[in-house]
N, C-alpha and C positions, 0 to 999 in steps of 0.2 A: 498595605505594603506587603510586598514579599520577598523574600530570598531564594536564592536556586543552588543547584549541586549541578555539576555537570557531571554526565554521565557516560557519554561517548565524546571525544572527541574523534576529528577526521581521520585518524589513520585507525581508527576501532570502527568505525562507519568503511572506510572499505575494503575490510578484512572482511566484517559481515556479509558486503554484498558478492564479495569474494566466494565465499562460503557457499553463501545462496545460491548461487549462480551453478555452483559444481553441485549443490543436493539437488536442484531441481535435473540436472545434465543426466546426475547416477541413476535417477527415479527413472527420467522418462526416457532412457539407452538413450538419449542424440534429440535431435529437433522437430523428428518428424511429426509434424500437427500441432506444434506448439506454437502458443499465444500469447502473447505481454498484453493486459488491460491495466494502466495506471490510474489510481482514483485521484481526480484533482484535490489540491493542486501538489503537493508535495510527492505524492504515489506515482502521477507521471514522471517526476523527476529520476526516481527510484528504479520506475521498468525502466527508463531509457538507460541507464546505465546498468543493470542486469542484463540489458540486448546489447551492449558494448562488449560486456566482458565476454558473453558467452560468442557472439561475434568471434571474438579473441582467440577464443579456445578451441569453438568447432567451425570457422573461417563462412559461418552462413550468419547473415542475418533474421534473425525470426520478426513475422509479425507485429507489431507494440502499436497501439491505439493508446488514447486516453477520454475520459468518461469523465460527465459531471454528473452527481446522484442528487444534488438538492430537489430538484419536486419527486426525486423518488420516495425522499426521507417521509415517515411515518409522521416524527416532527417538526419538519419545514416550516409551517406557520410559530410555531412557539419560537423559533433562533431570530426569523426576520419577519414583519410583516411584505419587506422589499427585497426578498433575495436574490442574490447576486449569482446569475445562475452562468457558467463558462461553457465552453464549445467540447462537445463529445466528439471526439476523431476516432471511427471504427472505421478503417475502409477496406475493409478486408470480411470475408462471410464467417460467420462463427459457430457455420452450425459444421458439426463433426470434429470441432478443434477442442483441444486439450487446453484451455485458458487456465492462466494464472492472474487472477487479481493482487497486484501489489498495491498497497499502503502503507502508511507512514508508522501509524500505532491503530491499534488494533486495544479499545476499549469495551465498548457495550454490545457490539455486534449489530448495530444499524444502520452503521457506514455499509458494512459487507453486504447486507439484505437486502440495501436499497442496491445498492449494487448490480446484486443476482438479480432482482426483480429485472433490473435496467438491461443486464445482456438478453434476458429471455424475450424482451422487445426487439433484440436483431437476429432470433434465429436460435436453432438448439443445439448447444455445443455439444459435447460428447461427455466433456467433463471440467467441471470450476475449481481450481486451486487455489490457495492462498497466501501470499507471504508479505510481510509486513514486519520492520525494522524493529519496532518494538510491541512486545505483547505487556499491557501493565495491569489487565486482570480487570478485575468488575463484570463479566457481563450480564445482561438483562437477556442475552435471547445464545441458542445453544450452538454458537459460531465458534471454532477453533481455527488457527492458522496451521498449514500445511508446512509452513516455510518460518521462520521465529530467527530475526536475529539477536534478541533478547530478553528475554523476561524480566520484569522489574515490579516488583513490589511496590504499589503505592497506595496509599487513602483518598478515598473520595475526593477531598477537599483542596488534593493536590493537582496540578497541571504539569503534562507531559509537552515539553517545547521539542519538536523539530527542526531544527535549520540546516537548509541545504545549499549549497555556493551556486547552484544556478537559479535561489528564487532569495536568499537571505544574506547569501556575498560568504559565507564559512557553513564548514562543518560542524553540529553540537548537537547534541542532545543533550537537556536537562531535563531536571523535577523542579520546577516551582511550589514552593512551601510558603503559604499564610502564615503571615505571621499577623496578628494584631497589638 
């Protein structure tokens, strides 16, 4: 059995992408060469609404693909012997672009690596950023996010819940805490 703590709701979810949206805008002066990769399934949710706002802001649309990393993952076989592997949409070349991988939470740093591994299979970008809604620490491999809507303290033993209204119907981020 578990219990949870919510910890974003919707209107602190798109303040952050708010945010994001403008530190990546200051970084990189404007849109020139810039890339949305969202990692399935929650991360594509994420760029597409980062290439709205910024849309928004500098009246161009940038690039946004989205990417499935399961047979990139290191541990693929340990999660499913049947994994359920989704449609990667790059259609656009990515060698000399400024890519931004979004994701949802940003844990051990295996998500990201299969990741990189995965774009280096379409071409040589110029340069891979990173930004993802929450950072909640632990890692296993020496991944930092670029972009951090939030840092969150947690224990192993905890689970970080994402939901987002075009795949879960609301806006939330919680901690799920075991309880026994």
């Amino acid at each position: 059995m578990s219990q949870y703590d919510i910890i974003l709701d919707a209107a602190d979810i798109d303040r952050i992408m708010t945010r994001i949206s403008h530190e990546i805008l200051e970084k990189h002066k404007g849109v020139d060469n810039l890339t949305l990769i969202g990692i399935h399934t929650r991360g594509v949710y994420l760029a597409k609404r980062i290439q709205a706002i910024i849309d928004g802001i500098e009246g161009v649309s940038i690039p946004t693909g989205d990417m499935d990393i399961t047979l990139y993952r290191d541990d693929w076989t340990r999660i499913s012997h049947n994994p359920i592997v989704q449609a990667t949409d790059i259609t656009f070349s990515v060698d000399g672009k400024q890519i931004i991988l979004i994701d949802d939470v940003l844990f051990t740093g295996r998500t990201i690596r299969a990741a990189m591994d995965a774009i280096i299979d379409f071409g040589r970008p110029d340069r891979i950023e990173l930004a993802v809604l929450v950072d909640r620490g632990h890692r296993e491999l020496p991944i930092q996010a670029n972009y951090v809507g939030k840092f969150i303290e947690t224990r192993l033993s905890e689970t970080v819940n994402v939901l987002l209204a075009e795949h879960d119907g609301k806006d939330q981020v919680s901690i799920a805490k075991l309880s026994y």
